[in-house]
Each structure stands twice: as C-alpha cells, then as structure tokens.
N, C-alpha and C positions, 0 to 999 in steps of 0.2 A: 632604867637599865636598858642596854642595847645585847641583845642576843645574836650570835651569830652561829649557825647549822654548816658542819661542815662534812662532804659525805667524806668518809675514807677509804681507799682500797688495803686492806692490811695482805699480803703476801698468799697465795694459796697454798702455799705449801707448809704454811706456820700450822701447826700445831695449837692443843688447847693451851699451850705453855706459852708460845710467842702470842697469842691473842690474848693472854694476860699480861704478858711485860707491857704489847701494848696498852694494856689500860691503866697500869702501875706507871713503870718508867717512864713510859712515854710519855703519861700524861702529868706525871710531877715535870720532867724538862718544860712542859709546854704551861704550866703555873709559872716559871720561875721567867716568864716573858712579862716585861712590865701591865699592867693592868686588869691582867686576868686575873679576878679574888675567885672565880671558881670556871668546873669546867665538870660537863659528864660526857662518858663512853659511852655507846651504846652497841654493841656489835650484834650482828645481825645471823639470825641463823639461817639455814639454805631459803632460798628464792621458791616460788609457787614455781609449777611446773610451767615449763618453756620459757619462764624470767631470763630477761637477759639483763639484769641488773648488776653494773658495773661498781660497785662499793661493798666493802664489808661490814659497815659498819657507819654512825654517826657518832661525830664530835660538838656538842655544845657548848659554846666558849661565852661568859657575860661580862659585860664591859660598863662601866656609869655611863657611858653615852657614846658616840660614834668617832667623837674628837676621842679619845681613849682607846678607841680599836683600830683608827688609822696610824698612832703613834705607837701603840704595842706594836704593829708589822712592821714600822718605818725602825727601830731600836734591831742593834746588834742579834737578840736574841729571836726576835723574830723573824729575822732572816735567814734564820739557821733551819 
C-alpha cells in the first residue's frame, strides 16, 4: 500500500455543516478518482494557543503502490 497525507484548508467560515459535507461529499467525489479503494478525514479542532497552523484538517488517501497514485492525479477526475 502507498499512503498519501494530505493537509487541507476547509473554509473558516464553514460551519459544523459544511465540515461535514466536507467529509461526506467531498470525500465520496474524491473515492470516485480512479485508484483510491479508501480514504479518511480527519478535521482538526482549534490549534494550541499562538498555533499558526495553516490547515483544517487531514486527508488520507491509499493507493496499491505509487504507479496507482501518480495515475489517479494524471485521470480526468483527478484534475478536478
């Protein structure tokens, strides 16, 4: 398996509702990219104090191997 961590910035102004579609919606679109047979959210809750941590959250994407996750981005749906 090839693992890929990916940090996200989701919107600051989204809501506990849009921090859910992202990990629903968004994250069935981002299955239906060829190779990915799984993927986890991890959204992240406020930063330690004076954090300037620029993401909201992490994406786990697994792949069978590297040839698999250069071919998932190079496909239509990963360009998107």
């Amino acid at each position: 398996m090839y693992n890929v961590r990916v940090d996200d910035q989701v919107r600051r102004s989204w809501s506990g509702r849009g921090r859910e579609r992202w990990r629903t919606s968004h994250a069935e679109l981002a299955l239906k990219i060829p190779g990915i047979p799984a993927l986890r959210t991890e959204p992240l809750g406020g930063g330690p104090l004076g954090s300037e941590r620029t993401y909201d959250g992490t994406v786990d994407c697994w792949f069978d191997d590297r040839a698999s996750f250069e071919a998932a981005w190079q496909s239509p749906s990963g360009r998107h």
